[in-house]
C-alpha positions as a Markdown table, in Angstrom:
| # | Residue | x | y | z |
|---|---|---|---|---|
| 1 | Unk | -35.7 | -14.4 | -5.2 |
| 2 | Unk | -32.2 | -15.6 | -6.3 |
| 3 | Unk | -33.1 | -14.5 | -10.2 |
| 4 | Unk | -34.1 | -10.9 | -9.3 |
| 5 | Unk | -31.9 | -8.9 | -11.4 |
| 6 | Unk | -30.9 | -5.2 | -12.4 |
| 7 | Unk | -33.1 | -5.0 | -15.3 |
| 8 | Unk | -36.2 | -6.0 | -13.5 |
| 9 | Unk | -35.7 | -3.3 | -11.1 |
| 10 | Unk | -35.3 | -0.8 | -13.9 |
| 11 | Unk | -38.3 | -2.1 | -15.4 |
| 12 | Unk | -40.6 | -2.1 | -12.4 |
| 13 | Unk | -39.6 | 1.6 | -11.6 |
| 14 | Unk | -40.4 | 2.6 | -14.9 |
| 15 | Unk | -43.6 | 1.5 | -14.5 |
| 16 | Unk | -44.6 | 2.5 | -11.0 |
| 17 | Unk | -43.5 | 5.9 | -12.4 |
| 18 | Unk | -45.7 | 5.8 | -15.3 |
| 19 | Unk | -48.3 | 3.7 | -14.3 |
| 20 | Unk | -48.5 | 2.1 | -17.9 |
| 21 | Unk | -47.6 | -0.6 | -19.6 |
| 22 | Unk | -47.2 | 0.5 | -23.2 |
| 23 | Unk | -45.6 | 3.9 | -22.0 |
| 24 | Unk | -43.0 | 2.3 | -20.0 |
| 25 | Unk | -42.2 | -0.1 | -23.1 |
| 26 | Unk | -41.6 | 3.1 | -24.7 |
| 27 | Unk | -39.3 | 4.5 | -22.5 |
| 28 | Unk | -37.0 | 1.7 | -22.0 |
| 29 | Unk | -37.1 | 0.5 | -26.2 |
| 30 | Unk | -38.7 | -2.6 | -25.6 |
| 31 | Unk | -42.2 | -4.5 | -26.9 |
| 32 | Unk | -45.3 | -4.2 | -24.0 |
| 33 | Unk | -45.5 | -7.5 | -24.2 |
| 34 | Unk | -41.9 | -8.1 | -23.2 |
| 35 | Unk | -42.4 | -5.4 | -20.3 |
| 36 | Unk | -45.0 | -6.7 | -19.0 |
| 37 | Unk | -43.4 | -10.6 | -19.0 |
| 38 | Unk | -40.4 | -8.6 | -16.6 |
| 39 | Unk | -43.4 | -7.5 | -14.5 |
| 40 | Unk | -45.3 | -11.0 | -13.7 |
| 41 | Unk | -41.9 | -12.9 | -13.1 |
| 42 | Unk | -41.0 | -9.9 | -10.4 |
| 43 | Unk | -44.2 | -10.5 | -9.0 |
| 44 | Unk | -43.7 | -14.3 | -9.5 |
| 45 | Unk | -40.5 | -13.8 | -7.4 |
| 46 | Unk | -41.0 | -11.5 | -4.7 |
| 47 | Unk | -44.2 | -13.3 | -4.2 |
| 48 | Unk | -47.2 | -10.7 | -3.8 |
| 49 | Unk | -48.5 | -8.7 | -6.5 |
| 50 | Unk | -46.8 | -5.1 | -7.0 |
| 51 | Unk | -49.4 | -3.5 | -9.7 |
| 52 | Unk | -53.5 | -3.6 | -9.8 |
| 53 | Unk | -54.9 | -4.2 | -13.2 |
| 54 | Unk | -57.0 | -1.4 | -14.8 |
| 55 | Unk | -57.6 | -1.7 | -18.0 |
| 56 | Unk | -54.5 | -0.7 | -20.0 |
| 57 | Unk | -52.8 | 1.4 | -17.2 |
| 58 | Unk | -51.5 | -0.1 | -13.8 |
| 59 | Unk | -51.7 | 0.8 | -10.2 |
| 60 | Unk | -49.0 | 0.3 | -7.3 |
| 61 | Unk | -50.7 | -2.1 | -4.8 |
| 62 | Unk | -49.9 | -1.6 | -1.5 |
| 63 | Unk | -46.8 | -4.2 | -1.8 |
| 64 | Unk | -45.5 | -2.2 | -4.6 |
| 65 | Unk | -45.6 | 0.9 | -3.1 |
| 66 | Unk | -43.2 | -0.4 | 0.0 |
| 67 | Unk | -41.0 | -1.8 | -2.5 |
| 68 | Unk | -40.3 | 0.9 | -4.8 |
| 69 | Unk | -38.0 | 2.4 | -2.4 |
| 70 | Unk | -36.0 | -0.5 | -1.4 |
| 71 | Unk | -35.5 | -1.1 | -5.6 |
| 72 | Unk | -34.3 | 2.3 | -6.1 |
| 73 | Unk | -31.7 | 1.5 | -3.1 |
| 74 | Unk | -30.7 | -1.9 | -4.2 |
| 75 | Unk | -30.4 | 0.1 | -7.5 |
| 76 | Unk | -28.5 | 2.8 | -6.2 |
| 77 | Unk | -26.2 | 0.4 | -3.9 |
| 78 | Unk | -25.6 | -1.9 | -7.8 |
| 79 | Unk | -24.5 | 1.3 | -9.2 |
| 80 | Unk | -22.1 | 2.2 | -6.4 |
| 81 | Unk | -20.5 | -1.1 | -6.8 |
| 82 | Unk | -19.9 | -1.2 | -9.7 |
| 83 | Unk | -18.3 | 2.4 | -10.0 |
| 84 | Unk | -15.9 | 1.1 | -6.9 |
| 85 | Unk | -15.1 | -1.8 | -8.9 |
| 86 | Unk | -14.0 | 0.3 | -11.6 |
| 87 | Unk | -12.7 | 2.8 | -9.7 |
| 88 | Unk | -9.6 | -0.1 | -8.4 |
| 89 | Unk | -8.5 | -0.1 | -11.9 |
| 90 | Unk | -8.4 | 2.9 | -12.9 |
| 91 | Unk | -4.9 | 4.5 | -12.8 |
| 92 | Unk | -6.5 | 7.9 | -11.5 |
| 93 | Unk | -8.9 | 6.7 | -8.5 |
| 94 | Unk | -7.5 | 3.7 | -7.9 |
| 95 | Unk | -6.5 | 2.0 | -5.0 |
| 96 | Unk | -2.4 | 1.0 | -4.0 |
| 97 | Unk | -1.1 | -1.2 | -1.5 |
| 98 | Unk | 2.6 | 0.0 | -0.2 |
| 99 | Unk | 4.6 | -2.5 | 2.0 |
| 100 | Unk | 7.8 | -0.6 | 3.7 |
| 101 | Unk | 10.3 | 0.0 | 5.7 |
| 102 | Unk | 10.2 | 2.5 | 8.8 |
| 103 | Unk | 13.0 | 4.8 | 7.6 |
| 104 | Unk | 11.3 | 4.9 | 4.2 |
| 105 | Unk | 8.4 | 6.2 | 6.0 |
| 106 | Unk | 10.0 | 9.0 | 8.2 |
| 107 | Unk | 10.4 | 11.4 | 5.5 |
| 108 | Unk | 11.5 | 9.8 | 2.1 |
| 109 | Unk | 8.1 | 8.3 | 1.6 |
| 110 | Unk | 5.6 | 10.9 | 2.4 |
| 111 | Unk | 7.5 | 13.4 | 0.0 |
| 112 | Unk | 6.8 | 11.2 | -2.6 |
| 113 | Unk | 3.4 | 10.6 | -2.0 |
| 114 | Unk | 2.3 | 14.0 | -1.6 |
| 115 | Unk | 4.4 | 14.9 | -5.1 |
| 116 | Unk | 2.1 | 12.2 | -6.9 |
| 117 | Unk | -1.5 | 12.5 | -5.0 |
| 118 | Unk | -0.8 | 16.4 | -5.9 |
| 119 | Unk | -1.5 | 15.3 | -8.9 |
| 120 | Unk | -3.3 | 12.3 | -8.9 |
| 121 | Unk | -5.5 | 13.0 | -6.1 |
| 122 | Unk | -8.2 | 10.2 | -6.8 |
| 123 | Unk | -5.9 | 7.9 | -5.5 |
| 124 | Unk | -6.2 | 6.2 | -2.4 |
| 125 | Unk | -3.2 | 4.4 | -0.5 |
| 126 | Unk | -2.6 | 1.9 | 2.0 |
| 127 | Unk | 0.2 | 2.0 | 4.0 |
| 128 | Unk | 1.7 | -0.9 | 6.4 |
| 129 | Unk | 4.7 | -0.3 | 8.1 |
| 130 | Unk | 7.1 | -3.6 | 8.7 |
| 131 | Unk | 10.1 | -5.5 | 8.8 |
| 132 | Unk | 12.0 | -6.4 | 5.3 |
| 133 | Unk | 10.6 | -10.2 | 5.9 |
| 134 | Unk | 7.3 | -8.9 | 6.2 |
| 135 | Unk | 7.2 | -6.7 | 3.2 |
| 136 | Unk | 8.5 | -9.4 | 1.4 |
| 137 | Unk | 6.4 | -11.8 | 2.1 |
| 138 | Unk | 3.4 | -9.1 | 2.1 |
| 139 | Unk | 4.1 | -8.4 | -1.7 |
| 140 | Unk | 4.4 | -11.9 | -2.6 |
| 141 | Unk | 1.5 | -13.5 | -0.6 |
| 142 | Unk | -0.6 | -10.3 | -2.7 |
| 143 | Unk | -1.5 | -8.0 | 0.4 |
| 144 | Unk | 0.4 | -5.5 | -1.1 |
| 145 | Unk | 1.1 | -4.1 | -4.8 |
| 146 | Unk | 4.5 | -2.7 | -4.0 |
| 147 | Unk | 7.4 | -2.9 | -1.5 |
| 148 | Unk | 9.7 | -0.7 | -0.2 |
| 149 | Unk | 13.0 | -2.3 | 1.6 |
| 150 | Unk | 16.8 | -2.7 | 1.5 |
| 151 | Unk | 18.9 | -4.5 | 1.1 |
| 152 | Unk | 18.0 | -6.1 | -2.2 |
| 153 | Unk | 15.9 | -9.1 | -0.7 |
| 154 | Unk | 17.8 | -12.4 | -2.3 |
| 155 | Unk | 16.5 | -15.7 | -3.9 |
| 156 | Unk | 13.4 | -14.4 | -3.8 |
| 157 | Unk | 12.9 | -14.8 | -7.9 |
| 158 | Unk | 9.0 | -13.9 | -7.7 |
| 159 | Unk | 10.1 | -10.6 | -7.3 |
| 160 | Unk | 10.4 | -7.6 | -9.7 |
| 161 | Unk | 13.4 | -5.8 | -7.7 |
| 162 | Unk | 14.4 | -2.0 | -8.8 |
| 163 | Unk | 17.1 | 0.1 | -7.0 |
| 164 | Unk | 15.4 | 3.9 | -5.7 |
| 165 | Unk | 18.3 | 5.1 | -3.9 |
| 166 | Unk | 21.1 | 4.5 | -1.3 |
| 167 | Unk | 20.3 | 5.1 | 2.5 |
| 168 | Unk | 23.9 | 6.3 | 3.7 |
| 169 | Unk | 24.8 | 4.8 | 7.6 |
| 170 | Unk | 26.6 | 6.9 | 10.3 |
| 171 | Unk | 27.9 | 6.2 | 13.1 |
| 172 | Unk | 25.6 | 7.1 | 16.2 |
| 173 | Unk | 26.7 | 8.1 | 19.6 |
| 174 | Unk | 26.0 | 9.6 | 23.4 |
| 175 | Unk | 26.2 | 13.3 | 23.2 |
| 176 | Unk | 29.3 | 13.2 | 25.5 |
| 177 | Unk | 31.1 | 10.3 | 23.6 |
| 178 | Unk | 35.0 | 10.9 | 22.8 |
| 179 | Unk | 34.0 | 10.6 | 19.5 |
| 180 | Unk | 31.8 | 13.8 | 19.3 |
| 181 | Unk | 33.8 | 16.2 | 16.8 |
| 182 | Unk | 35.2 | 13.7 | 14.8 |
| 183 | Unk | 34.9 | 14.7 | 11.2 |
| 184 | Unk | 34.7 | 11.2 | 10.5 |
| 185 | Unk | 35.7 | 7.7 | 11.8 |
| 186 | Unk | 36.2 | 4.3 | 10.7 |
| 187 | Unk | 34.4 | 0.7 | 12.2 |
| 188 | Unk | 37.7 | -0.2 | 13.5 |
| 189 | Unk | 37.4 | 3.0 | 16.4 |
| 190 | Unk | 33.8 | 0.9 | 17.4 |
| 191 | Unk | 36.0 | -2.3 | 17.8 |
| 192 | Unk | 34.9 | -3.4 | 21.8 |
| 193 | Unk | 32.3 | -0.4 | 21.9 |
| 194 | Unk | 29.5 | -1.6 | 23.6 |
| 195 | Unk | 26.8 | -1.4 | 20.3 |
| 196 | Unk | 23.0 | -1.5 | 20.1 |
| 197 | Unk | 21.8 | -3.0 | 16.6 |
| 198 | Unk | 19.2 | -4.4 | 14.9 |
| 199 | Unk | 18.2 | -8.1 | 16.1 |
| 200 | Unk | 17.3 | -9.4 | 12.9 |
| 201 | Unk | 20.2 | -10.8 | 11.1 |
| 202 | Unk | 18.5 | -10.3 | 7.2 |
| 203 | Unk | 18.0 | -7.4 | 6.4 |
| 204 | Unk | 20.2 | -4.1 | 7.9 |
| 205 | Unk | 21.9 | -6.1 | 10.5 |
| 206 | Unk | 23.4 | -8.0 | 7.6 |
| 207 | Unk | 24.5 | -5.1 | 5.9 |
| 208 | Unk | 26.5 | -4.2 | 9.5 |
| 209 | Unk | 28.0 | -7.4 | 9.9 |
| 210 | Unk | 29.0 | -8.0 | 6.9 |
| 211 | Unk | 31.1 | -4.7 | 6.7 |
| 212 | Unk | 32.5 | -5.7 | 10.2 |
| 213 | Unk | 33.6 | -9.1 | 8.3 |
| 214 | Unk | 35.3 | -7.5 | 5.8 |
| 215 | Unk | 37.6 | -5.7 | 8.1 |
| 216 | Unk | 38.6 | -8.4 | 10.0 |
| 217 | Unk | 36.7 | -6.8 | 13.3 |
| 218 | Unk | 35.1 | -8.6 | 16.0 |
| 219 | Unk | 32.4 | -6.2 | 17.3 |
| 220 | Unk | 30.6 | -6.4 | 21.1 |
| 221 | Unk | 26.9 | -6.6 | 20.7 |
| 222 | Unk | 25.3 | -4.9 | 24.3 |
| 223 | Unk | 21.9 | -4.6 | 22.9 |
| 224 | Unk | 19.9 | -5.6 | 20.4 |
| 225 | Unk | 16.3 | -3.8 | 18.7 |
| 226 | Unk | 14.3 | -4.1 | 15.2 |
| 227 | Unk | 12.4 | -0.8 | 16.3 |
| 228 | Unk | 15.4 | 2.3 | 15.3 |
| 229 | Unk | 13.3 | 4.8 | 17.0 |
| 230 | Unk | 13.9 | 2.5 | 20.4 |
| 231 | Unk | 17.7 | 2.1 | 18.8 |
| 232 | Unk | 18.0 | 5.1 | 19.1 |
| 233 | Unk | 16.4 | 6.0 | 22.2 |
| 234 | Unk | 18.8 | 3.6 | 24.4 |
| 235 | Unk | 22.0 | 5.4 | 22.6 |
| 236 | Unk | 20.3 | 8.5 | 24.0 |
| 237 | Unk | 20.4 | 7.2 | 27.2 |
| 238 | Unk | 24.0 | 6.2 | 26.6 |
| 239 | Unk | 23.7 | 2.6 | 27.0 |
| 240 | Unk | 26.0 | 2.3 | 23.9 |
| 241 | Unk | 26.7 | 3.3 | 20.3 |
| 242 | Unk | 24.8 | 2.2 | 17.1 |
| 243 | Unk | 25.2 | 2.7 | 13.3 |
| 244 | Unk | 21.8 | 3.5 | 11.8 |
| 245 | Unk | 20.7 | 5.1 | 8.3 |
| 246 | Unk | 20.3 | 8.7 | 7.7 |
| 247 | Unk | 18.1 | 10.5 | 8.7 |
| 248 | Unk | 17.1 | 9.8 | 12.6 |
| 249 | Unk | 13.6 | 8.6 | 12.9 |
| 250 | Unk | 14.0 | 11.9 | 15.2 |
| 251 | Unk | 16.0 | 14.7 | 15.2 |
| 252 | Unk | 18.4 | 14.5 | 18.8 |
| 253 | Unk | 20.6 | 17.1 | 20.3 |
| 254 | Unk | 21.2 | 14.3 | 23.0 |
| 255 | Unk | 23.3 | 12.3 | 20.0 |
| 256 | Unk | 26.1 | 13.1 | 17.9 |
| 257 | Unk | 26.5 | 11.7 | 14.5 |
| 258 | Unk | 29.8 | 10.6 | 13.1 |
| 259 | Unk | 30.5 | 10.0 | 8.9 |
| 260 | Unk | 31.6 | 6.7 | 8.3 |
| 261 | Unk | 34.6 | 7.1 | 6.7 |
| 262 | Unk | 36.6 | 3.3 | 6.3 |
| 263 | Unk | 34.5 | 1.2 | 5.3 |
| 264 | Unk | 31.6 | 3.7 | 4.3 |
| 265 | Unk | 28.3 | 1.5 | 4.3 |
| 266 | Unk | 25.2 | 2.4 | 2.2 |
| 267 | Unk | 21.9 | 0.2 | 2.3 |
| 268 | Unk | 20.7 | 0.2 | -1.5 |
| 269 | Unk | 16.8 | 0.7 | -1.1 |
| 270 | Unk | 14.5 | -1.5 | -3.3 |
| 271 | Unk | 10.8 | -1.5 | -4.8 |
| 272 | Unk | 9.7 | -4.6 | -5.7 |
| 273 | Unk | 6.9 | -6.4 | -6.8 |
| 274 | Unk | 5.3 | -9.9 | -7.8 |
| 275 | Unk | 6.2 | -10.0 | -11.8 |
| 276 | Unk | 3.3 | -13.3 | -11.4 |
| 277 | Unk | 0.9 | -10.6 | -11.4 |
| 278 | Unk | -0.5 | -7.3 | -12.9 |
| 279 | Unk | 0.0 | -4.6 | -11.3 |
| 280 | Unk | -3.5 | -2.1 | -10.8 |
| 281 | Unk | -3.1 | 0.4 | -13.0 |
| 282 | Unk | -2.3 | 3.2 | -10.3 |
| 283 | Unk | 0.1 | 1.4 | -8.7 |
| 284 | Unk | 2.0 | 0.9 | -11.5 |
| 285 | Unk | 1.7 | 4.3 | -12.5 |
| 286 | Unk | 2.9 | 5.3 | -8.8 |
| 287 | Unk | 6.2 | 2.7 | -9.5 |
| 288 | Unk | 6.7 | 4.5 | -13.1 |
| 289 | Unk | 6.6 | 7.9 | -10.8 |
| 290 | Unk | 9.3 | 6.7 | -8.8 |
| 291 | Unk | 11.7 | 4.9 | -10.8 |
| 292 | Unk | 12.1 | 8.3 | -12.8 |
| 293 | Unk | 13.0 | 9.6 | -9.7 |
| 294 | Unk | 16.3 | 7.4 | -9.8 |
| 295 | Unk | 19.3 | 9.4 | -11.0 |
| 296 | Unk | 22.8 | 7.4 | -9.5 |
| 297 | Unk | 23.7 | 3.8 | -11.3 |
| 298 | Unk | 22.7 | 0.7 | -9.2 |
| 299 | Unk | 24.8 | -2.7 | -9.4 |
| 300 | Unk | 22.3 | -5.4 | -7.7 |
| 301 | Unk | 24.3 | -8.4 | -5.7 |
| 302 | Unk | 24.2 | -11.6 | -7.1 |
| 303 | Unk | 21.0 | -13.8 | -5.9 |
| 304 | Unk | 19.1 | -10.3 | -5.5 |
């Protein structure tokens, strides 16, 4: 059973069709004698006999009349295969893998994607939505072709790491904060605010304490969330004042928003990828699409 192949299936349905050896020969550009070989090892593997003998035509018997239709499908099922097979490498039905962040995938994300499946539409995508660490590790482990994150992930030298854009941070408060109206304001007006932020310290989180650092400020940590919708959320409910990327993961009237003026923080966001590997063909066309898409100079830190 284990040496039934394609071509015997194409051989035996040619001749169930025409009931003849030397017209089936013809058909598929090979000697009788060779055709009819294909035929007695089937037989020899399926175990039963699929034709009756008459003279120089052939019959289905009984057997071979319940298998034609489970050789066309095994046929049919080969043939789909193989097209899906080709299909995940071709650049224009192919198949990508995106790893990224959730602010990415608010808004900056989709508009993108609908830009290049306009047109590429044969494309398919798979999307997974995660921390930095986890579409770091994603990209390199090979569950996904490409990742979307900031900051710059460092001494991670696997990686293939190209700047898309900067994600500028504001300052997010209660509605009724004595901040509201503020054209702008600096990190030192947040010194012994009660603040909600990120728990991770990678990632975002760095980028916030680090900017604290640098300003000599000691900052008073009520809260702390990986999830900004849920960030965000408890700053609704006026449990304390956060600094979070632009846009919202949703629009708030029960917030204000305050420009960081002193020191103004910007995440650079990333896409990266494994330079061990290949990229599929549409996913690197899909990373070729975006990086032409990147219009301001990007200095990388050291390590990145």
């Amino acid at each position: 059973m284990d040496r039934i192949n394609a071509d015997l299936l194409r051989t035996f349905l040619e001749v169930a069709r025409l009931e003849h050896l030397g017209r089936a020969a013809d058909v598929l550009q090979a000697d009788q004698s060779t055709v009819s070989r294909k035929i007695t090892r089937l037989e020899e593997e399926v175990g039963v006999p699929l034709f009756e003998r008459i003279g120089r035509s052939v019959r289905l018997s009984q057997a071979g009349r319940r298998f034609v239709p489970r050789a066309e499908r095994l046929l049919h099922d080969l043939r789909d295969a193989i097209a899906d097979a080709e299909g995940a490498v071709s650049a224009e039905t192919g198949e990508v893998r995106v790893g990224f962040l959730h602010t990415v995938g608010s808004r900056w994300l989709p508009e993108r994607l609908a830009r290049f499946l306009h047109a590429n539409p044969g494309v398919r995508f798979i999307l997974e939505e995660g921390t930095a660490a986890e579409v770091v590790s994603g990209v390199v482990a090979g569950d996904q072709d490409l990742g979307i994150l900031g900051p710059p992930p460092p001494n991670v030298p696997d990686l293939a790491i190209h700047p898309l854009f900067r994600e500028r941070v504001a300052v997010v408060v209660p509605s009724q904060h004595r901040l509201v109206g503020r054209s702008s304001c600096t990190l030192e007006d947040l010194a012994g605010e009660p603040l909600i932020l990120p728990r991770s310290r990678s990632g975002f989180r760095k980028v916030i304490d680090d900017a604290f650092a640098a300003q000599g400020l000691s900052k008073h940590v009520a809260y702390e969330g990986d999830d900004f919708s849920i960030v965000q959320g408890l700053v609704e409910a006026g449990l304390g004042s956060t600094l979070l990327p632009m846009p919202l993961p949703t629009p708030s009237t029960r917030v204000g928003i305050i420009p960081l003026r002193d020191p103004p923080i910007a995440r650079t966001m990333v896409l990266v990828w494994d330079r061990r590997r290949t990229l599929p063909p549409a996913a690197d066309l899909f990373a070729r699409r975006l990086l032409t898409e990147v219009s301001e100079p990007f200095d990388l830190p050291l390590g990145a």
